[in-house]
C-alpha positions in Angstrom: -5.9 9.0 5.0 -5.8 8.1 8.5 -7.5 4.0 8.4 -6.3 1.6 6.5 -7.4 2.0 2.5 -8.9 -0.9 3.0 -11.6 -0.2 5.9 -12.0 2.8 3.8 -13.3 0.6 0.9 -15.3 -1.9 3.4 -16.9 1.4 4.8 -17.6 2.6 0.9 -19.6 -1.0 -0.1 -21.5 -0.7 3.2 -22.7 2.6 2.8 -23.3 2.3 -1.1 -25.8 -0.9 -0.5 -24.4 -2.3 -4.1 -21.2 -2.8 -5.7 -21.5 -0.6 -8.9 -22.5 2.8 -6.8 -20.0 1.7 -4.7 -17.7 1.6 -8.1 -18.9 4.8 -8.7 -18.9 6.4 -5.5 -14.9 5.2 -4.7 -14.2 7.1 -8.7 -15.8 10.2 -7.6 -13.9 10.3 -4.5 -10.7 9.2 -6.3 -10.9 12.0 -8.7 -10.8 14.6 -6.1 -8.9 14.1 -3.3 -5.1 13.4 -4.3 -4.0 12.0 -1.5 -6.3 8.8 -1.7 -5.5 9.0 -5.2 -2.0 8.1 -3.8 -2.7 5.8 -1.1 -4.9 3.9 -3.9 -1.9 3.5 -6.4 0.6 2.5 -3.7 -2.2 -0.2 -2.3 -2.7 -1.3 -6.1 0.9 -1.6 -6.9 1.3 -3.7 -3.3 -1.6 -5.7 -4.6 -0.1 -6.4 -8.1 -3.2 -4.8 -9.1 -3.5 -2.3 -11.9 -5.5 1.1 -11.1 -8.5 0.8 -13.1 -9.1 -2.5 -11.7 -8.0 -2.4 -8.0 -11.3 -1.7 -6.7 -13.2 -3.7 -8.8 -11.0 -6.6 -7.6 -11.2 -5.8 -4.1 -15.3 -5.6 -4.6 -15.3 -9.5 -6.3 -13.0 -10.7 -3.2 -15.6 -8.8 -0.5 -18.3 -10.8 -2.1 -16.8 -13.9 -2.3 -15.6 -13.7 1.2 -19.3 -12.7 2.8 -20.7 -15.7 1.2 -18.0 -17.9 2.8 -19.1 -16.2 6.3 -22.6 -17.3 5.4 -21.8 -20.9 4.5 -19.4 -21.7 7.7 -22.4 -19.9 9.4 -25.2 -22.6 7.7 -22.1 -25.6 8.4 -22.3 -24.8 11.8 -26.0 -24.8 12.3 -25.7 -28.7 10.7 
């Protein structure tokens, strides 16, 4: 995979509009393609995450960290 696993995911969430199809979507992809499968496991084992989490993980962080944009964002405009 030529970008970083994790612009890959950012790019999955963004195009998916939700977190579960992009859940799904990131499964579907992992299931086929071996070398993400690979890239995925050494990103998860960097992480200290386990593989049937990892993304899921990542997903809950994303979230979190938009709605910190959007509060510095509303502290600014105060």
């Amino acid at each position: 995979m030529e970008t970083n696993i994790t612009e890959f995911f950012d790019q999955i969430i963004s195009q998916s509009g939700s977190y579960d199809i992009a859940e799904a979507e990131f499964k579907r992809l992992l299931a086929d393609d071996p070398e993400l499968k690979a890239e995925y496991s050494e990103w998860c084992e960097t992480m200290s995450y386990t593989e049937r989490m990892g993304f899921a993980i990542y997903c809950q962080e994303h979230h979190d960290n938009q709605g910190d944009v959007w509060e510095s964002l509303n502290d600014f405009d105060e």
